[in-house]
N, C-alpha and C positions, 0 to 999 in steps of 0.2 A: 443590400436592402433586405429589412426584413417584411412579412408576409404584412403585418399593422401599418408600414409604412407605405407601402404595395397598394393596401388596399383603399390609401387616404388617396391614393391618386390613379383611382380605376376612374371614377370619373370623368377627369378632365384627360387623361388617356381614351377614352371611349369616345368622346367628344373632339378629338384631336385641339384641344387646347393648351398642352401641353410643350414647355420649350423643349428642345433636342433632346439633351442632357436627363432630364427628368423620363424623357418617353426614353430614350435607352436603357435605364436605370429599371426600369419597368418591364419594358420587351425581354430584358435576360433575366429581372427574375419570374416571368409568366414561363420561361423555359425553362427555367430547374424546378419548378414549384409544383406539381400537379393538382395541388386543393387549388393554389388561385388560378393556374389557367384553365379550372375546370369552373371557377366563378367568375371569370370575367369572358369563358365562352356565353355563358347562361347569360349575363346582361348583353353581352352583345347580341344574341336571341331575342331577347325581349325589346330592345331596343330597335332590329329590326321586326321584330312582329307590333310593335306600336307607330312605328315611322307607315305601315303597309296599312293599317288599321285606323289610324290616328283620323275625327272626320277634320275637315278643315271647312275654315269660314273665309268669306273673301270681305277683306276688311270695309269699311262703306267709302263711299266714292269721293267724301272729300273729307279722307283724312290725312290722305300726306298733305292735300293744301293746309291744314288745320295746325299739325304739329310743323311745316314749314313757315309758317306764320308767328307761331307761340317761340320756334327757336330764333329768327330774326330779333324778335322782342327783348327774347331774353340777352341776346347778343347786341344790341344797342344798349340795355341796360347796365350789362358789364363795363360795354365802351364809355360811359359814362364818369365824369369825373365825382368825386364828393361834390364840389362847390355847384356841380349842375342837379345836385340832386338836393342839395337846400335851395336852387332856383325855382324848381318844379313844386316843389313842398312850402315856398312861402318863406325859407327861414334866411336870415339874412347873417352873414359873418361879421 
C-alpha cells in the first residue's frame, strides 16, 4: 500500500469502520511509514481532543417517538402493493 492509498482510508480506520483486511493493510503500512503514522497520530489527537471538548445536546423528548412513527409509515408504504396505491390515489386499472 502506498502512502495516497493509506491516507484515503485514515478515516474510516480512525473510526474503526473499516473491514479486517483494509484495517491490516493500514496498520502495517502506519508501521513502516513515519510521515503517515506521524499523521494519523495527530488525527487521532484531535479526534480525541474534540470527542473531550465536543458540547453535546440532548435530543428533544419526543423524537424517537417522531422518527419511530415516520419509519413505521414509511415501512407500510413500501409494504404496499402498486394496485393499493392507485386505490388510495383514486386511479382505477
Amino acid at each position: 500500500m502506498i502512502c495516497a492509498e493509506a491516507k484515503q482510508l485514515f478515516d474510516g480506520y480512525l473510526d474503526n469502520e473499516l473491514d479486517l483486511r483494509s484495517a491490516l493493510d493500514v496498520e502495517q503500512h502506519l508501521a513502516r511509514c513515519p510521515a503517515c503514522g506521524a499523521e494519523q497520530s495527530g488525527l487521532r489527537e484531535q479526534q480525541a481532543f474534540v470527542r473531550a471538548n465536543l458540547t453535546r445536546f440532548a435530543p428533544p423528548p419526543k423524537l424517537e417517538a417522531r422518527l419511530r412513527a415516520a419509519l413505521r409509515q414509511q415501512c407500510a408504504k413500501a409494504q404496499r402493493s402498486p394496485s393499493d396505491d392507485r386505490k388510495v390515489r383514486g386511479v382505477r386499472s
